[in-house]
ZABAVO-333769 format. One record per residue (C-alpha): residue in one letter; x, y, z. Coordinates in pm, whole numbers, padded with zeros to 5 digits, always signed. Example, Ala and Ser with C-alpha at 12.3 -4.5 7.8 and 13.67 -1.06 7.14 Angstrom:
! residues 2
A+01230-00450+00780
S+01367-00106+00714
***
This chain:
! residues 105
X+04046+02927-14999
X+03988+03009-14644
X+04340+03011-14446
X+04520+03102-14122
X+04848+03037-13949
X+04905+02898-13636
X+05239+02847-13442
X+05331+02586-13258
X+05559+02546-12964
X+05865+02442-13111
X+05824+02775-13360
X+05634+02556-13642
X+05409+02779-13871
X+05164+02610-14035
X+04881+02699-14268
X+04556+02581-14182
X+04277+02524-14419
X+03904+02493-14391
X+03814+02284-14657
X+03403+02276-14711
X+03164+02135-14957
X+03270+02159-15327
X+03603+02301-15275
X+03962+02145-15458
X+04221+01960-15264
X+04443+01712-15272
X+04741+01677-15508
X+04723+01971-15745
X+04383+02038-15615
X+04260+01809-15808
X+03994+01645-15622
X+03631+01785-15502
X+03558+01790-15138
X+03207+01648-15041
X+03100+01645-14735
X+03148+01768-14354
X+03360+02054-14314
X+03780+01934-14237
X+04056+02139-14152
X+04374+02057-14360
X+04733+02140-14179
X+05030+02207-14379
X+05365+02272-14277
X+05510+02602-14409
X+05876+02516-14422
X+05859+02291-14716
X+05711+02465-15067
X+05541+02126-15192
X+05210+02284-15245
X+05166+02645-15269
X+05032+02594-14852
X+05356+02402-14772
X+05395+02058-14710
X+05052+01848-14627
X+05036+01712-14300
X+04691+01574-14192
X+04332+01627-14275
X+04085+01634-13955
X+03720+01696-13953
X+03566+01996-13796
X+03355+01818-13582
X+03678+01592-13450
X+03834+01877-13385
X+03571+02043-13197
X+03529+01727-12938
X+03853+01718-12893
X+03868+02060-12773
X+03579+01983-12536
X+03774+01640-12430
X+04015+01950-12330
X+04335+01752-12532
X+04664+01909-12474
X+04809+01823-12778
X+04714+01732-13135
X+04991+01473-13258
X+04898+01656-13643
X+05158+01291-13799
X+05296+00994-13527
X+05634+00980-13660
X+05733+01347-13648
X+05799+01504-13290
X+05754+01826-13436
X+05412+01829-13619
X+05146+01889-13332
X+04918+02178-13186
X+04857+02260-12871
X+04519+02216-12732
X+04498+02640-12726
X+04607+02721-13038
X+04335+02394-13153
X+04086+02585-12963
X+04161+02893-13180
X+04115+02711-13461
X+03828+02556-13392
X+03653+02898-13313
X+03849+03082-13614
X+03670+02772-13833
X+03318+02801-13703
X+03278+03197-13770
X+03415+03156-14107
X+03087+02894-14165
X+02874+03126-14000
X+02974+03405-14210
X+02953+03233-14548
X+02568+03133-14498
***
């Protein structure tokens, strides 16, 4: 499992996941990923999975044009004022992402 943390603003960590190809997620990681790498966002200040509590679920590739778009902010879930990234720390993970494909080929 291929993880980093990120901070946001308002002091937020979260744990963010690069979820590719054959690896477990979802409740008790109990489901098979297939498909285009995503990166999964969890909020570290509530133990619901061993990440924290799950957020949102983004493709790579989403990601990556909306750090081109040059977005300030990712809203990560509408109804929380909280849960967002700014378009820097997206950048980072964006790159961060990328390098950890490139290495695993």
């Amino acid at each position: 499992m291929t993880t980093i943390q990120v901070k946001n603003g308002d002091g937020i960590v979260f744990n963010v996941r690069l979820l590719t190809d054959g690896e477990k997620y979802g409740r008790n990681f109990a489901l098979t990923h297939e498909g285009k790498p995503v990166i999964e966002f969890y909020d570290t200040r509530y133990a619901h999975t061993p990440l924290g509590q799950f957020v949102s679920r983004y493709l790579l590739e989403t990601l990556s044009e909306a750090c081109y778009d040059g977005i300030g902010v990712l809203l990560l879930e509408g109804n929380s004022k909280t849960w967002y990234i700014e378009g820097d720390s997206l950048q980072d993970i964006v790159d961060w992402a990328y390098n950890e494909l490139i290495q695993s080929m």
